[in-house]
MARZAVEX-860624 format. One record per residue (C-alpha): x, y, z. Coordinates in steps of 0.1 Angstrom, whole numbers. Last residue first. Example, Ala and Ser with C-alpha at 12.3 -4.5 7.8 and 13.67 -1.06 7.14 Angstrom:
BEGIN
SITE, 137, -11, 71 $
SITE, 123, -45, 78 $
END
This chain:
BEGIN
SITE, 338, -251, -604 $
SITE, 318, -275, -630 $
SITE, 324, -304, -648 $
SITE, 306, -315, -678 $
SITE, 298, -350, -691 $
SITE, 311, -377, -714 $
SITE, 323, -409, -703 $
SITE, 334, -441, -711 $
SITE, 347, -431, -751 $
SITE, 368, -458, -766 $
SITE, 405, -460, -779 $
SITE, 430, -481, -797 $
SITE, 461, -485, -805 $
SITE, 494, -470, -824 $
SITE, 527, -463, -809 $
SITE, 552, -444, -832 $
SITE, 587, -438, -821 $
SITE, 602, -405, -835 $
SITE, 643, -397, -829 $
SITE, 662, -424, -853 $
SITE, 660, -458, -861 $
SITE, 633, -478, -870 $
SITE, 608, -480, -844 $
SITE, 572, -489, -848 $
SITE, 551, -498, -817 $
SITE, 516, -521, -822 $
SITE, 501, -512, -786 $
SITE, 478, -530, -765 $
SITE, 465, -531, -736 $
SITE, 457, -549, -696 $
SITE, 430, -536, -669 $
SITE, 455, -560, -644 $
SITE, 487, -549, -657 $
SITE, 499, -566, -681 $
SITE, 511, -539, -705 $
SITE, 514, -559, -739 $
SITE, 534, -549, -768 $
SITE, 533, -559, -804 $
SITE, 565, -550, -824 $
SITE, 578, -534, -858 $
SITE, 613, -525, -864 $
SITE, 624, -559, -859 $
SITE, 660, -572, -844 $
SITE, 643, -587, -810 $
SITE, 672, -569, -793 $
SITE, 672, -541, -814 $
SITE, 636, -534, -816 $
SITE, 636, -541, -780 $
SITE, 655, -513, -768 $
SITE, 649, -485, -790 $
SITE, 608, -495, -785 $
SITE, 612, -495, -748 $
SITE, 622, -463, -739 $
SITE, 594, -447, -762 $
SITE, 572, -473, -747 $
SITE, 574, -459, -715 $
SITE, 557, -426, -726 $
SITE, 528, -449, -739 $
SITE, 520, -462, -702 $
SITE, 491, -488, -696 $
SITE, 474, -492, -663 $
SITE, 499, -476, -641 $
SITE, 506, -493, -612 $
SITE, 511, -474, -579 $
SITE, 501, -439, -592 $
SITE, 499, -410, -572 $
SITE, 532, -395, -594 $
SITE, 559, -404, -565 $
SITE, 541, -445, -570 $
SITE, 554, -445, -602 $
SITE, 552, -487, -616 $
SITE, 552, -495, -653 $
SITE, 543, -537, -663 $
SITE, 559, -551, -696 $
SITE, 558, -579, -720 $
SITE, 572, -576, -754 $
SITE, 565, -598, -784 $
SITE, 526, -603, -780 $
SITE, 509, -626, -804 $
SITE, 527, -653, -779 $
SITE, 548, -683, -796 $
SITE, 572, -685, -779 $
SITE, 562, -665, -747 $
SITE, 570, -625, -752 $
SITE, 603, -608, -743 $
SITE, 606, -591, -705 $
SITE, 597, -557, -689 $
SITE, 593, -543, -658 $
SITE, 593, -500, -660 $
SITE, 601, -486, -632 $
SITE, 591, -447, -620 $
SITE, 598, -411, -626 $
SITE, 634, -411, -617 $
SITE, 657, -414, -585 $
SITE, 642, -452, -573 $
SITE, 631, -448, -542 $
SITE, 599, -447, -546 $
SITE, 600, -481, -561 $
SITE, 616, -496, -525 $
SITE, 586, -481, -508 $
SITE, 560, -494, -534 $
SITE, 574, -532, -534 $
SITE, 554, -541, -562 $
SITE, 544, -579, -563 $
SITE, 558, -593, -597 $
SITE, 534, -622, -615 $
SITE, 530, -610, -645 $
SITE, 567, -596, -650 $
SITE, 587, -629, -636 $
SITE, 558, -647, -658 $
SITE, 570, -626, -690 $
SITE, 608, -643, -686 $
SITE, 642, -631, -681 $
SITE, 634, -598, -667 $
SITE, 645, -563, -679 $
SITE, 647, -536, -654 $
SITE, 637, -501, -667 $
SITE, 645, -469, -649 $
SITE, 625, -441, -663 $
SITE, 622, -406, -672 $
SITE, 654, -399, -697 $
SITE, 661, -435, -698 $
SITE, 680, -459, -675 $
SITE, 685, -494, -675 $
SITE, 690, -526, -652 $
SITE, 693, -561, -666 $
SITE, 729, -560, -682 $
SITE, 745, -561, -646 $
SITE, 726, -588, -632 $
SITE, 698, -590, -610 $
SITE, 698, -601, -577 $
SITE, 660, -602, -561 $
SITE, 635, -580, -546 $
SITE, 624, -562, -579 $
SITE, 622, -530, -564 $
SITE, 655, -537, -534 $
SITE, 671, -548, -570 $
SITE, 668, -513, -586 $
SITE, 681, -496, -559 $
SITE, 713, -518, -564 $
SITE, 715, -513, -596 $
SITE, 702, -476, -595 $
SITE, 741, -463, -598 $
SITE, 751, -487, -622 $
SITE, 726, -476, -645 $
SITE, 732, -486, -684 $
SITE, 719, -464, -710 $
SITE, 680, -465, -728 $
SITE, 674, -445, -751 $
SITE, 642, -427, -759 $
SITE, 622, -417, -790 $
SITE, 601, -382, -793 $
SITE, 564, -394, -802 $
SITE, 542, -396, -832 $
SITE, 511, -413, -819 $
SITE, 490, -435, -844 $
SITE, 449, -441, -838 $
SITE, 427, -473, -842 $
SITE, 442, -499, -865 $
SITE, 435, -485, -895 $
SITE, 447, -452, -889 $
SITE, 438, -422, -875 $
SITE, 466, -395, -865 $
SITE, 479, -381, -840 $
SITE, 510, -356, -837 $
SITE, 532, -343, -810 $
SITE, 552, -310, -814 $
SITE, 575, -305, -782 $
SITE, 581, -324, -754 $
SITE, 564, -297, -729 $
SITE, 535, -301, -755 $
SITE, 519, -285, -786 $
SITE, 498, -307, -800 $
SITE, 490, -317, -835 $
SITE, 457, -331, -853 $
SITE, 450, -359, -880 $
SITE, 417, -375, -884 $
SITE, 394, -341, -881 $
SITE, 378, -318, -856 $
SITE, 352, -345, -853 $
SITE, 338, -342, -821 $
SITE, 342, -380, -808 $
SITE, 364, -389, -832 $
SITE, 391, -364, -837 $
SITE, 387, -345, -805 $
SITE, 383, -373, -782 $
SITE, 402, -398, -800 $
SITE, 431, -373, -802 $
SITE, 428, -364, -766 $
SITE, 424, -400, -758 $
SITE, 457, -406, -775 $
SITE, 479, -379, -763 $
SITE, 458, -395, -724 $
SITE, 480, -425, -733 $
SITE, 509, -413, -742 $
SITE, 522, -389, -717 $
SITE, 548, -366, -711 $
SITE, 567, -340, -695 $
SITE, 541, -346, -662 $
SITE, 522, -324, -643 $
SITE, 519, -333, -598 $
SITE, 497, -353, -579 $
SITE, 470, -368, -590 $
SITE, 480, -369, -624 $
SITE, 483, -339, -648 $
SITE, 484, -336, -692 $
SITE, 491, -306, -713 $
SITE, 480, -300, -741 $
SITE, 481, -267, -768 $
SITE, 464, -273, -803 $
SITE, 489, -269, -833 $
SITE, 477, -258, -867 $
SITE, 503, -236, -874 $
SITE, 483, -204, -867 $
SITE, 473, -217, -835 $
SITE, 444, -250, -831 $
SITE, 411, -242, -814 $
SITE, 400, -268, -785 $
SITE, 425, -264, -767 $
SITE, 438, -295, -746 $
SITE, 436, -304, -710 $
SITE, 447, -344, -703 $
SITE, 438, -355, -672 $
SITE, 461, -386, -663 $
SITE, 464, -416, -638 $
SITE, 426, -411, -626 $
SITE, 419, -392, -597 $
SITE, 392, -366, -614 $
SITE, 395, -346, -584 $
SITE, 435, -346, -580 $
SITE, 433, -335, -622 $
SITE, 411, -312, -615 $
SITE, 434, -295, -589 $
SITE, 460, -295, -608 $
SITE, 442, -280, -638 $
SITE, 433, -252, -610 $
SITE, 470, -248, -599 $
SITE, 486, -246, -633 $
SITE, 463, -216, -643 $
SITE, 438, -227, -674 $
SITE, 445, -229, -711 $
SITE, 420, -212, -733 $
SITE, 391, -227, -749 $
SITE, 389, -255, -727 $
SITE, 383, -292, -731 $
SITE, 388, -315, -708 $
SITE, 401, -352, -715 $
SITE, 405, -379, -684 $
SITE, 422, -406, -692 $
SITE, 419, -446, -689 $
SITE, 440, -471, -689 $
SITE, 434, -500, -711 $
SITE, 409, -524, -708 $
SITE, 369, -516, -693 $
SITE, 356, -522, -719 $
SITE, 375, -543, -753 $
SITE, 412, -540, -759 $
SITE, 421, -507, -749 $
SITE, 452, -490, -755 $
SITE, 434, -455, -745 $
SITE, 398, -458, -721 $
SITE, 385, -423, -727 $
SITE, 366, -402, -701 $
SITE, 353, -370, -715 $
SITE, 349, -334, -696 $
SITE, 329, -303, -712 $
SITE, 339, -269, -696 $
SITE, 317, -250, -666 $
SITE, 328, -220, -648 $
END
């Protein structure tokens, strides 16, 4: 069995930026336990599997896997999969997924491409407080540590506390959701108004190079606290992105960067 296979760096700033995805294409979904085992074989953060041909209401189905186990959802590899079909073999500059969070959308835009994504909030954790602050390795104060439907999220005072943290993977893993999120408010004066790092070391993933799914936790937050419905985020990690996140109120977040093809081939099995 043979189906084509595409590497797309998503978020990107230039090669060898942003965080790349595996995309495979298929023209019927695959058992669980083979896209799994792709997905450990590939070894990057995500493999994205969508179907080529769209349902009767235009919908394609995708689902994405990282090394170790599926996720509820993903960003980053929505976005190469939109790149890759859209741009890469032109199936057209606006497609839909059907997803385990529902209808997704992605669309081209000037700026690269535009995810349509469900919108999380972000509640206080006084249970992970303490959890939280064997991650970070330091006190942290009450209004610092969050929880959203996937993520805890600890928000620093400065973007050099999130540049320069040293994960403590053990203390991370322990954290009862998907993984942390680091985040802090741009320099004075920055092009970047939110800084942020994402950590999920029970997914295979240490550091995650750049983590859409996160930024639907962090766009309710910020856009309040910065009080603009429009930000630019950095993930600095070390590959580093970009994403121009909209947020005005409501259920749908939408994160919009940019993508390039690495890789194009054909796996076989």
């Amino acid at each position: 069995m043979t189906h084509e296979l595409f590497v797309a760096n998503a978020f990107t700033q230039g090669p060898f930026s942003g965080n790349p995805a595996a995309v495979v294409v298929l023209d019927q979904e695959l058992d669980a336990r083979l896209m799994q085992s792709i997905a450990e074989q590939n070894n990057l953060s995500e493999t994205a599997f969508v179907v080529d041909r769209p349902t009767a209401d235009g919908a394609r189905g995708l689902r994405w896997f990282t090394p170790a186990r599926e996720v509820r959802l993903c960003g980053h590899a929505t976005l190469a999969a939109g790149f890759v079909l859209g741009e890469v073999l032109g199936f057209g500059e606006s497609l839909a997924f059907d997803t385990l969070s529902g209808r997704l959308e992605c669309r081209r835009s000037a700026d690269g491409w535009t995810l349509d994504l469900p919108a999380d909030g972000a509640f206080a954790a006084p249970d992970v407080h303490g959890i939280a602050e064997a991650a970070v390795g330091y006190d942290l104060r009450e209004n610092q540590v969050f929880v959203g439907t996937d993520d805890a999220m600890v928000v620093l005072d400065s973007a050099a506390e999130v540049r320069d943290y040293m994960p403590l993977d053990a203390a991370i893993a322990r954290i009862p959701k998907r993984g942390l999120i680091l985040t802090a408010a741009g320099d004075p004066g920055d092009e970047f108004d939110v800084v942020s790092r994402c950590f999920y070391p029970e997914f295979g993933i240490l550091e995650d190079p750049v983590t859409g799914s996160a930024h639907t936790l962090l766009a309710p937050y910020w856009t309040r606290v910065l009080g603009k419905a429009r930000i630019r985020c950095q993930q600095a990690s070390r590959r580093g992105g970009v994403l121009d996140v909209h947020y005005a109120g409501g259920s749908r977040v939408a994160l919009t960067g940019r993508a390039d093809l690495y890789l194009r081939g054909e796996i076989s099995f």
